[in-house]
C-alpha angles and dihedrals in degrees: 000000000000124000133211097246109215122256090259089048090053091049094060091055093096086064091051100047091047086062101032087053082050085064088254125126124242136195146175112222153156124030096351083063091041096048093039090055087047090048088239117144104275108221116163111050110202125187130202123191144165090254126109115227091258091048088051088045101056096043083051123067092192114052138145105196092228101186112345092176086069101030097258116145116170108214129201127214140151089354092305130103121214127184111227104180119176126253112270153184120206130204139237102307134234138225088011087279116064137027130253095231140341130214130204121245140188105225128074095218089059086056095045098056095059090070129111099239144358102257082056094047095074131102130183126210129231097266090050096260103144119219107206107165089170100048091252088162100053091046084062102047082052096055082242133146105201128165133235107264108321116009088205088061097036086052098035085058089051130017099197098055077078078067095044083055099057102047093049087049087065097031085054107036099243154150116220117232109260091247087062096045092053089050104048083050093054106044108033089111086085085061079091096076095060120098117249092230089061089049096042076053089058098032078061101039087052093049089054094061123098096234089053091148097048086055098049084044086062101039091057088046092060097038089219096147093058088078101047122128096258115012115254104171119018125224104260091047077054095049088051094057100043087051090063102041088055087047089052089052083062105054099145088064100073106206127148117288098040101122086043075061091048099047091054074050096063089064087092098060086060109103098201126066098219096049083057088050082051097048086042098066098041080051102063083031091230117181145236103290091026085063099044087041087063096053095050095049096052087039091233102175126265091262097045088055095043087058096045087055097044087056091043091051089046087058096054092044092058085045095068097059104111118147091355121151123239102263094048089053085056089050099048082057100045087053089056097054092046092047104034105030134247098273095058089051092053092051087057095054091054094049090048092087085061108033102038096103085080100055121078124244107271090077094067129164080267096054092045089043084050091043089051095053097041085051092060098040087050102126090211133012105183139016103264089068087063115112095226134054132209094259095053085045090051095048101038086058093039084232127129123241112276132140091288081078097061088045094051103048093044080058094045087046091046096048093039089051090055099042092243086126128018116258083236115139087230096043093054094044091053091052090049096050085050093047099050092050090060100048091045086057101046086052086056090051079059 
C-alpha cells in the first residue's frame, strides 16, 4: 500500500534521499505514518534510519545533536527541523520508565518492535509505500489499541505508556484489546514510579483532544489515577464521572440526572484544556483543598494555580447569591473582577453555559448577559489602571505610608470600577483627602 505524504512529509525527502543515496536506510515512522492513515493533521515529523548519529552528523551541515544517548540528532534544513533518530534496541528497563542502555541497530523490524503499540509500530518509505510488520493499519481500521508483542512486557518497561493508552483510546476513538486492558489493570501500581510532571504532560495532552470526555471516561474505568505517585482526583470524584458518562450512554431512558449527563458532555465543545480542567472541578463541585490538591500534584506553576483557584473562588462567589438584589448582586461582580482579574472572570463566563445547574436562580442567563457587559464597560479592573499611586497619596495627605494607604486605594479602586467616582487624578485625590479626614476623626471619637 502507498500512501500521499503531506506536503511537510514531502519537504523532508530530501533528507531521506541524502541518506538513502549514502547506502543508509529512512524512514518515516511513528505518529506522522499513524495520523496521516487516519487523515489527521500530521504535525511532528519523525525519521529513523540505519545511520548512526556520527554518520547523520557528518552527511548534515546543520545539526543539534538532540539526544545522542538515545540516537536522536535534530537536523536543520530549508527553515525546518526534523529528528532522525537510529534505529535502536533498548534493554531491560529500569524504574518502570527508561531503559538501562540502548544499543544501535541496522534493521528497521528490530527498531520497530521496541515500540509501545501497533498503530505506532508503522513506517512509511520515500516513495509512500507503508511498512507495517504488526498489522498497525489493520488495528486502526478496527478501532483497536493493541500493543506491540505482550502488553504485560510493553507496560511493565514503561508505566506510562498505561497513560499513553488511554489517551489515545479517547484521541482515536478506540477499544483497547482485551490483552492491553487486563494488563493495564493489572499493572497500573507501578503508575507510582512515574514522575508527576510526566503525568501532568499526558493528563494535558488528554484535556486538549477533541474526545476529552471519552478519555476521562476511560481513565476512571481503569482507576489508574488512583496509583499515581501523589493523589489528584480521588476515587469518588472519578465514580462520578464515570456514572454520568454510563447515563448519558443511555439517552433514550429519561430518568432524573440526565441533563446533569449532558452538561459533563459539553466538555467536549470547550476548545482549551485548561478551561476543561476548570469546568471539571465545578462539575464535580470539589472543594477547596481538593482544588488546590489537584494543582500541587501535577506541578502546575504558582501563577497557574493561582488562576485555577481565582476561577474556583469566583465560582463560589456567584454561588452565594440567594435572595440578592440586583445591585448586590452588581457589586458582588464587580468584587470579583477587582479581586480575581479579568481573565478569570472571563474563564468563568465561558464555563457558565455548563455549570450553571449548580447555581440558584437568581444567576440567571440574564444576570451572566448583564455581568459580561458590565465587565466590558468597567472603567477600571485592577489597581494599576488607577490614576493615582500610593506615593502621590502619601504626599498629597502629609502622612507616611501605613496600612491606611492600602484601605484607601482599594476604596478609591472599588468606587472608580463602578463609576461612582471618575478615574481623574483630582477627583480621587479630593475623595482621599475627604476620606482621610473622616477616618482620622473617627479615630479621635475613639
Amino acid at each position: 500500500m502507498k500512501l500521499c505524504l503531506t506536503e511537510g512529509m514531502r519537504a523532508a525527502l530530501p533528507v531521506l534521499n541524502l541518506l538513502q543515496n549514502q547506502g543508509y536506510e529512512a524512514v518515516f515512522v511513528g505518529g506522522a505514518v499513524r495520523d496521516l492513515l487516519l487523515e489527521r493533521p500530521v504535525n511532528d515529523i519523525d525519521i529513523a534510519t540505519s545511520a548512526r548519529p556520527e554518520e547523520v552528523m557528518k552527511l548534515f551541515p546543520k545539526c543539534i545533536p538532540t539526544g545522542l544517548q538515545h540516537g536522536t540528532v535534530t537536523v536543520l534544513l530549508e527553515g525546518a527541523s526534523y529528528e532522525i533518530t537510529t534505529f535502536r534496541r533498548e534493554a531491560a528497563y529500569e524504574h518502570y520508565r527508561k531503559p538501562s542502555e540502548v544499543s544501535f541497530i541496522r534493521d528497521l523490524d528490530g527498531d520497530l518492535l521496541r515500540r509501545d503499540f501497533t498503530m505506532n509500530a508503522m513506517a512509511a518509505q520515500a516513495d509512500g509505500t507503508l511498512y507495517d510488520p504488526y498489522q498497525g493499519r489493520g488495528d486502526l481500521l478496527a478501532k483497536k489499541l493493541r500493543c506491540v508483542g505482550a502488553a504485560e512486557t510493553r507496560f511493565q518497561e514503561d508505566a506510562l505508556r498505561m497513560l499513553r493508552a488511554i489517551r489515545f483510546i479517547g484521541s482515536y476513538r478506540l477499544t483497547p484489546a482485551l490483552s492491553a486492558w487486563r494488563a493495564l489493570r493489572k499493572h497500573r501500581p507501578l503508575l507510582k514510579f512515574i514522575a508527576m510532571e510526566r503525568v501532568e504532560a499526558e493528563l494535558s495532552k488528554m484535556l486538549e483532544s477533541d474526545e476529552t470526555l471519552r478519555g476521562l471516561t476511560w481513565l476512571a474505568a481503569s482507576r489508574l489515577l488512583e496509583h499515581t505517585k501523589e493523589p489528584i482526583f480521588d476515587r469518588k470524584s472519578l465514580s462520578k464521572l464515570l456514572y454520568w458518562q454510563r447515563r448519558r450512554a443511555y439517552p433514550y431512558r429519561k430518568r432524573d440526572g440526565d441533563i446533569e449527563a449532558n452538561r459533563f458532555a459539553m466538555l467536549n465543545e470547550l476548545s482549551q484544556g485548561e478551561d476543561k480542567l476548570v469546568c471539571m472541578i465545578l462539575l464535580l463541585e470539589l472543594d477547596e483543598s481538593a482544588t488546590i490538591r489537584i494543582a500541587e500534584a501535577l506541578r502546575f506553576s504558582k501563577g497557574r494555580k493561582a488562576f485555577l483557584l481565582s476561577v474556583w473562588r469566583i465560582h463560589e462567589s456567584m454561588l452565594k447569591t440567594n435572595g440578592e438584589a440586583e445591585e448586590a448582586l452588581n457589586e458582588r461582580w464587580r468584587e470579583c473582577v477587582l479581586r480575581f482579574g479579568e481573565e478569570a472572570c472571563l474563564v468563568w463566563l465561558r464555563l457558565f453555559p455548563i455549570v450553571k445547574g449548580k447555581i440558584d436562580t437568581e444567576t440567571s442567563e440574564y444576570s451572566i448577559g448583564r455581568f459580561g457587559s458590565m465587565l466590558e464597560q468597567m472603567p477600571i479592573k485592577q489597581l494599576k489602571e488607577l490614576n493615582v499611586n500610593g506615593s502621590e497619596l502619601s504626599n498629597f495627605l502629609g502622612r507616611p505610608a501605613g496600612p491606611w494607604m492600602k484601605a484607601l486605594l482599594q476604596t478609591l479602586l472599588r468606587m472608580a470600577a463602578s463609576g461612582r467616582l471618575p478615574n481623574e487624578k483630582i477627583a480621587l485625590l479630593t475623595f482621599a483627602e475627604k476620606w482621610n479626614e473622616q477616618k482620622q476623626g473617627e479615630d479621635n471619637d475613639e
